[in-house]
C-alpha positions in Angstrom: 180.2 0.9 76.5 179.9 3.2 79.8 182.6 5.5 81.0 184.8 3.4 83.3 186.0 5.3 86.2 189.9 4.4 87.1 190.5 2.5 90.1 191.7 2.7 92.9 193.5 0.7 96.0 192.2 0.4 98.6 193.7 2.6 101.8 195.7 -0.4 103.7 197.2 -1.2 100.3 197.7 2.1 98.5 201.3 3.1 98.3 202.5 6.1 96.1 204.9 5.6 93.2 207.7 8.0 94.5 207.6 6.0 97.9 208.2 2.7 96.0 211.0 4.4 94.1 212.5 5.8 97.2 212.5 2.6 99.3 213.6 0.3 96.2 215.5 2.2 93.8 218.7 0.2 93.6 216.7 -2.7 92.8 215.0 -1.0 90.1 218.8 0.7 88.7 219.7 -3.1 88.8 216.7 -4.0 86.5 215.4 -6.7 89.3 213.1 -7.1 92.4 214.7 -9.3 95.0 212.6 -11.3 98.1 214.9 -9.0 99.9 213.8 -5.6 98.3 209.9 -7.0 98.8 210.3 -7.0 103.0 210.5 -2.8 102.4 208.0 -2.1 99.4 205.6 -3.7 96.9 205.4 -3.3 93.4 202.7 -1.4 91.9 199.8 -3.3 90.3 199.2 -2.7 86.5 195.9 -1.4 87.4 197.8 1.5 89.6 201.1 1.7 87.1 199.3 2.5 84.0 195.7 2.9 84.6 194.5 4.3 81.2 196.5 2.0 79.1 195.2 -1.4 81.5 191.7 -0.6 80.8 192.1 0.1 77.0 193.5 -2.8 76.5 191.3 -4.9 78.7 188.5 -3.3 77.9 189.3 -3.9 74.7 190.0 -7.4 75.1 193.3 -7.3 73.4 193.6 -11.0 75.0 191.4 -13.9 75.0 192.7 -14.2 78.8 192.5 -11.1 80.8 195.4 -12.6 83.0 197.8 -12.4 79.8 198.5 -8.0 80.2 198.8 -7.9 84.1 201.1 -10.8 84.0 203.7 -9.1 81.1 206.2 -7.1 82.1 206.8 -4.0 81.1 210.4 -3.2 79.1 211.0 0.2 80.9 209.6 2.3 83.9 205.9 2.0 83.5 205.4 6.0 84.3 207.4 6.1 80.9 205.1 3.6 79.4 202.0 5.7 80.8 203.0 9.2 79.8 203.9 7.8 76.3 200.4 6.1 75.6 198.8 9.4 77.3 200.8 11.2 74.5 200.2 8.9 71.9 196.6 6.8 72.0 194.2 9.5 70.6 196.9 10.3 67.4 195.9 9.1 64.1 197.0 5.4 63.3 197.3 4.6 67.1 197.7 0.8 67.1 197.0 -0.4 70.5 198.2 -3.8 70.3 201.5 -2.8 68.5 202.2 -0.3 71.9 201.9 -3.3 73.9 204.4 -5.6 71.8 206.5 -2.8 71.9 206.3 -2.2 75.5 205.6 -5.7 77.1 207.3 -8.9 77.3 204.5 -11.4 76.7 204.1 -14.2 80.0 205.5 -17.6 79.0 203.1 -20.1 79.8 203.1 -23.1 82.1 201.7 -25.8 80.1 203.3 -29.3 80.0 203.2 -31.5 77.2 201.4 -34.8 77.1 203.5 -37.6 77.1 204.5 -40.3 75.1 202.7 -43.6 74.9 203.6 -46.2 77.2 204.6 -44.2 80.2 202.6 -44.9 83.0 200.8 -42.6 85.0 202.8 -42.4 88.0 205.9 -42.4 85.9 204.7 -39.0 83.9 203.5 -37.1 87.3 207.1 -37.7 88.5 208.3 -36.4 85.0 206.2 -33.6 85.5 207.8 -32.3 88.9 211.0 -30.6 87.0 208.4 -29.2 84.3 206.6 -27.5 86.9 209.6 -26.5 89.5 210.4 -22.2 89.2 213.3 -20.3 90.8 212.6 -16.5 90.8 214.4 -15.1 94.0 214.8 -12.2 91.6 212.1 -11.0 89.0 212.2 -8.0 86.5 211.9 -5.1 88.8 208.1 -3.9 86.8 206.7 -7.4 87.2 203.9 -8.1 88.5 205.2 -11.2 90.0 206.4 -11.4 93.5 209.9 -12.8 94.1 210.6 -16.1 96.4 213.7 -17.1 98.3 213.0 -20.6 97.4 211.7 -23.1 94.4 208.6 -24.3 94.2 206.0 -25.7 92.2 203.6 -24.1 89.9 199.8 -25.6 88.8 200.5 -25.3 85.2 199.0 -23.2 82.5 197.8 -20.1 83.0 198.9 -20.0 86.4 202.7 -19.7 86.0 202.8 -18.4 89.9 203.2 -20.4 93.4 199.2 -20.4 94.7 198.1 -21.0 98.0 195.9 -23.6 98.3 196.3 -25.4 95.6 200.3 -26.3 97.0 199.5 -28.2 100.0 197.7 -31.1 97.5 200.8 -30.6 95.2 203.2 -31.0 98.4 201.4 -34.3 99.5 202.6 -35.6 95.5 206.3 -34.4 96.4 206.4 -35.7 99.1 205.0 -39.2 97.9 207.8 -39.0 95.2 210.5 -38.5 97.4 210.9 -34.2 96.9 210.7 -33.7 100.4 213.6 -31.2 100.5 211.2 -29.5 97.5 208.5 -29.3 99.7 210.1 -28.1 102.7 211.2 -25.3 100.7 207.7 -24.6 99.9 207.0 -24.1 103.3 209.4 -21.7 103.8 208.2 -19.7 100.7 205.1 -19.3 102.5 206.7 -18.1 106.1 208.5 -15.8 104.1 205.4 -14.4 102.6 203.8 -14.1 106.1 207.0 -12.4 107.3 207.0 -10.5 104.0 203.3 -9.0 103.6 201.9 -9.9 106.8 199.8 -13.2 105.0 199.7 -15.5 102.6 198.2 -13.7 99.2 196.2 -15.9 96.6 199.5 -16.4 94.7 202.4 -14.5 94.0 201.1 -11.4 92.1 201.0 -8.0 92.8 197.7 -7.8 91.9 196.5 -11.0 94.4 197.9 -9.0 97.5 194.8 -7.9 98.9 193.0 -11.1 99.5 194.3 -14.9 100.6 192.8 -18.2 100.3 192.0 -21.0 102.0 194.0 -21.6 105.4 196.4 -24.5 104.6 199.2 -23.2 105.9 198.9 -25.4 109.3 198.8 -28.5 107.5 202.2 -28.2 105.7 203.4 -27.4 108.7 201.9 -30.9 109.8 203.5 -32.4 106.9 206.3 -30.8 107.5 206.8 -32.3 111.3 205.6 -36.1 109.8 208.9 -35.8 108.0 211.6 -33.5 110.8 209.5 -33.6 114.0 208.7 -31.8 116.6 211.2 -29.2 115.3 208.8 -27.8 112.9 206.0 -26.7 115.1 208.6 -24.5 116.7 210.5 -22.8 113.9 207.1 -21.9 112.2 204.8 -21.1 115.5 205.6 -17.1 114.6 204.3 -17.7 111.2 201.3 -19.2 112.4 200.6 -16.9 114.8 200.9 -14.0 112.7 198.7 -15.7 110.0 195.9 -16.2 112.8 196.2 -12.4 113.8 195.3 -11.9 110.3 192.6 -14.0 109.5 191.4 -12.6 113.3 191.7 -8.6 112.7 189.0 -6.5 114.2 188.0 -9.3 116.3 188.0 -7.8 119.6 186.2 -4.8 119.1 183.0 -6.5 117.4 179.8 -6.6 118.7 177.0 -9.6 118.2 175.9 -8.8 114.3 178.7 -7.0 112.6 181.4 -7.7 110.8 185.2 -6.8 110.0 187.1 -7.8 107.1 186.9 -11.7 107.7 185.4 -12.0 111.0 181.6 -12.3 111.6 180.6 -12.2 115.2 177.1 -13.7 114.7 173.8 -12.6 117.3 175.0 -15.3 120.1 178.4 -13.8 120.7 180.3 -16.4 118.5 182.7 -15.7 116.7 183.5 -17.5 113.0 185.2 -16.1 109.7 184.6 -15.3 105.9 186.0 -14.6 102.7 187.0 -11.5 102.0 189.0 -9.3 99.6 190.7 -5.1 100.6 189.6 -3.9 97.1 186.2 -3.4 95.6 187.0 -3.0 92.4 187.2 -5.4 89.5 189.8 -8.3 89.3 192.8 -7.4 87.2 192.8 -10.7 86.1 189.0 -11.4 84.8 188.7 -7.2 84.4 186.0 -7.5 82.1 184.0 -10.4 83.1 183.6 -8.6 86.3 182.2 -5.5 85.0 179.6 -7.6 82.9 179.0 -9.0 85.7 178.4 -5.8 87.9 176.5 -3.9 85.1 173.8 -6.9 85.3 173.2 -6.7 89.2 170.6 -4.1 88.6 169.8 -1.9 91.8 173.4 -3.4 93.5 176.4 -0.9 94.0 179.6 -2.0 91.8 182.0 -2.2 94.4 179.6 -4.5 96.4 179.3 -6.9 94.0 183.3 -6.4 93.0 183.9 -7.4 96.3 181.7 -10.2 96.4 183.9 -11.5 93.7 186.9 -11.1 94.7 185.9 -12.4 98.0 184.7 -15.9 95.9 188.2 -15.9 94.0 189.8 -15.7 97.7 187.5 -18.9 98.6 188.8 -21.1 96.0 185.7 -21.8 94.9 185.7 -18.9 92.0 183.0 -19.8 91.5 179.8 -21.5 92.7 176.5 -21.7 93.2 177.3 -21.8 97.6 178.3 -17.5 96.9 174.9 -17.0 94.4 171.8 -16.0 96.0 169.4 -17.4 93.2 172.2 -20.2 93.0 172.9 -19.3 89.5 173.4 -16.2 88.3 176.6 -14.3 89.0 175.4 -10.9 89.3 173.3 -12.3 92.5 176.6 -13.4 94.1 177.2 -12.2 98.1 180.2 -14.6 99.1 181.4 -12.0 102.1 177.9 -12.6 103.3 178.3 -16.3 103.9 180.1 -18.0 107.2 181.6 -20.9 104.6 182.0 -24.1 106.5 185.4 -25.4 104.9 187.0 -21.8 106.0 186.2 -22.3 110.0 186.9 -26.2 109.9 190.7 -24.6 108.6 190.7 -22.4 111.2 189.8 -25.0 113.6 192.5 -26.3 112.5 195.0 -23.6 112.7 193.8 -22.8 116.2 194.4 -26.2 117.2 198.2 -26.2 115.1 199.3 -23.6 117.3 197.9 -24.9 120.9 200.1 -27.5 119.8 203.1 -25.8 118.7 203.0 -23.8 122.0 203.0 -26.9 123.9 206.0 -28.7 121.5 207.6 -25.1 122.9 206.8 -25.0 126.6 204.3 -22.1 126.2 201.1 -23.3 129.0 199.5 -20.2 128.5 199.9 -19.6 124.9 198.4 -23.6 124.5 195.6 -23.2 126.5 194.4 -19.6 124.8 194.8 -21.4 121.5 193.0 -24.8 122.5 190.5 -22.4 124.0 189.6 -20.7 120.6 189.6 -24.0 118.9 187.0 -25.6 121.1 185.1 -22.1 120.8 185.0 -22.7 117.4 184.2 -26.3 117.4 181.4 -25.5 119.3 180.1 -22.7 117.3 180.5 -25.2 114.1 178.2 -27.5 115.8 175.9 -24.8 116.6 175.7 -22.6 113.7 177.0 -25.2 110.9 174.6 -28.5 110.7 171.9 -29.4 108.9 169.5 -31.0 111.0 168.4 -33.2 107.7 172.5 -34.2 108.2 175.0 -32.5 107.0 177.1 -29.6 107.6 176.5 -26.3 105.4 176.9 -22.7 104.9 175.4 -19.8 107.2 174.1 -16.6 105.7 175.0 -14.6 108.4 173.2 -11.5 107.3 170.1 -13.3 106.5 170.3 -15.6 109.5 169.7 -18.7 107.5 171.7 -21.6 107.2 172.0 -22.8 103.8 170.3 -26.1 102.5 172.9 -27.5 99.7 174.7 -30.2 99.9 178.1 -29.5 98.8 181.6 -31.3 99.0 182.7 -28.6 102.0 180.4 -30.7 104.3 183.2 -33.0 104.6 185.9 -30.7 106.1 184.8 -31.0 109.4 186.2 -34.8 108.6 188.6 -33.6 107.4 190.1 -31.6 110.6 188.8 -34.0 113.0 185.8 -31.6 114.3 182.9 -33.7 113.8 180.9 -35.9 116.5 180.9 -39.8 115.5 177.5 -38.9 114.9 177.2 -36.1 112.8 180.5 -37.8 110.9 177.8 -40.8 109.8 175.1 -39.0 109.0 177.2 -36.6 106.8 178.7 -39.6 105.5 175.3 -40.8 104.1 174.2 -37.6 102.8 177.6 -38.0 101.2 176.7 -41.2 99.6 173.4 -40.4 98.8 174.3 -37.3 96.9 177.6 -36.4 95.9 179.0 -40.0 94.9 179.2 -40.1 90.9 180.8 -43.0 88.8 184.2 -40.5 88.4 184.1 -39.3 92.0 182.9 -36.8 94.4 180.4 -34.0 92.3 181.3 -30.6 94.0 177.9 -29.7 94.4 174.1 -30.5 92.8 173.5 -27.9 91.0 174.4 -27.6 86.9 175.0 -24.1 86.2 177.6 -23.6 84.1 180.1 -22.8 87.2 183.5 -24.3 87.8 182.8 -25.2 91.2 179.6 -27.1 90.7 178.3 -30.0 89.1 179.7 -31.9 87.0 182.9 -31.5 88.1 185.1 -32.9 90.3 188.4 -31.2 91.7 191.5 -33.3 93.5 191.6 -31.3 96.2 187.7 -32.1 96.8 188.5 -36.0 96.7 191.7 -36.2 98.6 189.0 -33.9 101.7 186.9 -36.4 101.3 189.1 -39.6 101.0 191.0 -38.2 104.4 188.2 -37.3 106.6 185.6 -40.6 106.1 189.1 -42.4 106.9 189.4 -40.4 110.0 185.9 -41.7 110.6 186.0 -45.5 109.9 184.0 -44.7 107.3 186.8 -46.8 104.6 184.4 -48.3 102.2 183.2 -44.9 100.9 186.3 -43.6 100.7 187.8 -46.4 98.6 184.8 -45.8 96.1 185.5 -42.2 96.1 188.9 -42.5 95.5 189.0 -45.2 93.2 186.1 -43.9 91.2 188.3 -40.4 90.9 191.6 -42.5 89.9 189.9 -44.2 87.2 188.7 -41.0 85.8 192.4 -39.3 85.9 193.5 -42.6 84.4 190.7 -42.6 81.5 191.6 -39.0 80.3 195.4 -40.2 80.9 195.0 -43.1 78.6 193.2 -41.1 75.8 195.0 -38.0 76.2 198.5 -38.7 78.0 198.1 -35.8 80.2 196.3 -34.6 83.9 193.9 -31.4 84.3 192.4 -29.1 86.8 189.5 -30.4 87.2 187.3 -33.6 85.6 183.7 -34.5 84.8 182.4 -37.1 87.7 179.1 -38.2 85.4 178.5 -38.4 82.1 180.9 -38.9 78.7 183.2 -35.8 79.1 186.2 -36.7 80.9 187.8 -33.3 81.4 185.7 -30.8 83.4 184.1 -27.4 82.1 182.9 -24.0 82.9 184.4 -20.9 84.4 186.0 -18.1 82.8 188.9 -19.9 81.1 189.5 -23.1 79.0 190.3 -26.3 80.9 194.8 -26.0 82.3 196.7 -29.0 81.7 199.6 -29.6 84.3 198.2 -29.8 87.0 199.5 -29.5 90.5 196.7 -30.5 92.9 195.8 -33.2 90.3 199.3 -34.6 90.4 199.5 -34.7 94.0 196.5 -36.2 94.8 196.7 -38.7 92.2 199.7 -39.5 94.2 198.3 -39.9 97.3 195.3 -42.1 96.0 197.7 -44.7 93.9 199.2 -45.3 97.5 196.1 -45.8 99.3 194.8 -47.9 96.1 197.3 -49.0 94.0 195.6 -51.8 91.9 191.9 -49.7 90.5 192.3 -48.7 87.2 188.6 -49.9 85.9 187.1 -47.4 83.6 184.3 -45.3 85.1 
């Protein structure tokens, strides 16, 4: 094993221990970290807490999932914690794993239980809400979790935290049920995190701080106004603004060619985003896998290619054959070198939120800089974004190619309305030729052993899909898509009495595969989507 140097934040995030103390020491004499104390200071990643003692025990792989250490929380002041295992781990009889029971309270899981026979589908998802549903507007002041006014709902499993993308597909579900006050609050749990850290992290961990997801937050806020009105697009216009300035930093200064953070200004002057991530070093979370994976990208920097995975885990995708130069091997991967079309049809999107929320507040000039930007974009989409054989696809901006898979992403710009009638059919047919399997839409072609490729098939993907050839008159291939997907969720459901993450779309597996972690039960997304396509088609439960 090589010597593994200790990381290191990067300098927008690094923040000294005696700073943290002095700005929230009555929350820490109190034993808890309050939403409140979080506006002022951050709590300190494992990774920066106890340095030594993270990587022995990850290294080490104390835990069959590396999320299980960062996500304990330590029983005293971790500097305590840190000069005791500095004192202690080279003494004779040093037992690792006993230090960390002593010293750590062990995560409790999110997993639900399946249910009993007899209980329909829709009747266990509504079961499932409550099961799901956390209140932490205080956690243990050494935690790694971040504190939230408000409830809200988790995925289930391993990830026992609210997660950004993955909650606008579980809000649509609570709001099909009836939780509408629930997702509301949800909402507001995100403007506070934009109030709070100046974005939306990947979810509510210390350690996801320095990197965000994909852009959903304008479409709550749509789902938000379906439900109150006009009323929404004005309380939440700062929050939306100042989630634009971030996605938009450096911006201004670019020049044709270069980059900053997640804006690409590409050789013609226009301007489109990436995926990005303020640390190069290795996820706390998958600490290991990510070395492996560096040590194999022979000739390749580490912190370039621990960027470039972080960058993938801040796409959602984590990961896929659309961020892998040879298209499967991870140790090629070069995600903040791609202009990803799913992230600029969101920003579209966004752009287009706020024009309107300017005009629901009587702002002309504010709505016609933001409608401004949004046609910019839709015009740079069109330009830089479609496959003349007809669909819409990735851009290697360094490489000045634009990429030739067909992936489930080609349907975003369906999804946010960008699309010519034209380009809508023809991506509609690629669709169908393609993508379309007997237990939904396939993520992409390509079979490498990667979550985010074939065979699976993820809820969010479908409900995309299902939404934007709607949009489009294009009904019929929606239905199959949708209905296809339902049967599958009801298939498992039948033989297992439970949802998932993600499910096969071909062949005799029901459940999907691949990734770094065993298949979650739960699930949020799944739930809410499910939701969403029992309404639309109530009466397909034929077996795939």
């Amino acid at each position: 094993m090589k010597t593994l140097r200790h990381p290191h934040p990067s300098p927008l995030l690094a923040l000294s221990l005696s700073i943290l103390l002095a700005s929230a020491g009555t929350a820490f004499a109190q034993g808890t970290w309050s939403h409140e104390d979080a506006s002022t200071a951050r709590a300190l990643t494992p990774d920066e807490a106890y340095p030594e003692l993270f990587q022995s025990v990850q290294q080490q792989w104390l835990f069959d999932d590396q999320k299980q250490f960062v996500d304990a929380v330590p029983r005293r002041d971790p500097a305590a914690i840190r000069a005791d295992y500095l004192t202690r781990h080279q003494q004779p009889g040093f037992d690792l794993r006993q230090f960390v029971a002593d010293n750590f309270v062990p995560p409790a899981s999110a997993e639900t239980q399946p249910t009993r026979p007899g209980v329909s589908l829709r009747e266990h998802i509504g079961n499932l809400w409550p099961a799901l549903t956390r209140q932490h507007a205080e956690v243990p002041a050494y935690s790694s979790e971040l504190p939230l006014p408000h409830p809200y709902v988790v995925p289930g499993g391993r990830f026992r935290e609210l997660y950004y993308w993955d909650s606008y597909f579980t809000m649509l579900g609570l709001v099909e049920s009836g939780e509408k006050q629930l997702a509301r609050q949800m909402v507001d749990n995100f403007a506070h995190l934009i109030d709070t850290y100046g974005h939306i992290p990947n979810g509510t961990r210390s350690y996801y701080l320095s990197r965000s997801q994909p852009p959903f937050f304008s479409f709550m806020v749509e789902l938000v106004a379906q439900a109150e009105g006009d009323d929404a697009y004005r309380r939440y216009l700062p929050q939306l603004q100042k989630e634009y300035a971030y996605w938009m930093e450096g911006s201004q200064t670019l020049k044709p060619g270069e980059a900053a953070r997640y804006v690409v200004r590409l050789a013609d002057g226009s301007l489109l985003n990436r995926y990005w991530d303020d640390r190069d070093t290795p996820r706390q979370e998958s600490y290991m896998q990510d070395r492996e994976t560096a040590e194999q990208a022979h000739g390749r920097p580490a912190s370039e290619v621990y960027r470039d995975l972080r960058a993938g885990a801040a796409s959602g995708w984590d990961y896929s054959s659309r961020w892998l130069e040879d298209g499967k091997t991870m140790a090629t991967i070069r995600t903040t070198a791609i202009v990803p079309i799913d992230l600029n049809s969101l920003l579209h999107h966004l752009e287009s939120t706020i024009a309107l929320a300017c005009k629901k507040s009587t702002m002309p000039s504010c709505t016609e800089a933001y409608g401004a930007r949004a046609e910019r974009r839709r015009q740079a989409i069109e330009r830089h974004l479609w496959n003349d054989a007809g669909y819409y696809a990735d851009f290697d901006w360094k490489k000045k190619r634009l990429s030739a898979q067909i992936t489930a992403a080609t349907l975003y710009p369906m999804f946010v309305s960008v699309a010519s009638p034209e380009r809508a059919g023809l991506t509609a047919r690629t669709v169908e030729a393609n993508l379309v399997k007997p237990g939904g839409l396939n993520t992409t072609q390509t079979d490498n052993g990667q979550q985010w490729d074939s065979p699976n098939g993820w809820a969010p993907l479908q409900w995309i899909a299902v939404s934007g050839l709607r949009r489009y008159g294009q009904d019929a291939l929606a239905q199959t898509i949708g209905q296809n997907f339902l049967a599958q969720v009801q298939a498992l459901f039948d033989k297992e009495h439970k949802l998932v993450e993600k499910y096969s779309v071909e062949g005799e597996n029901l459940g999907g595969g691949g990734g770094e972690y065993k298949l979650q039960d739960g699930f949020g997304w799944t739930n809410g989507v499910t939701l969403k396509l029992l309404s639309l088609y109530p009466q397909e439960k034929a077996a795939p």
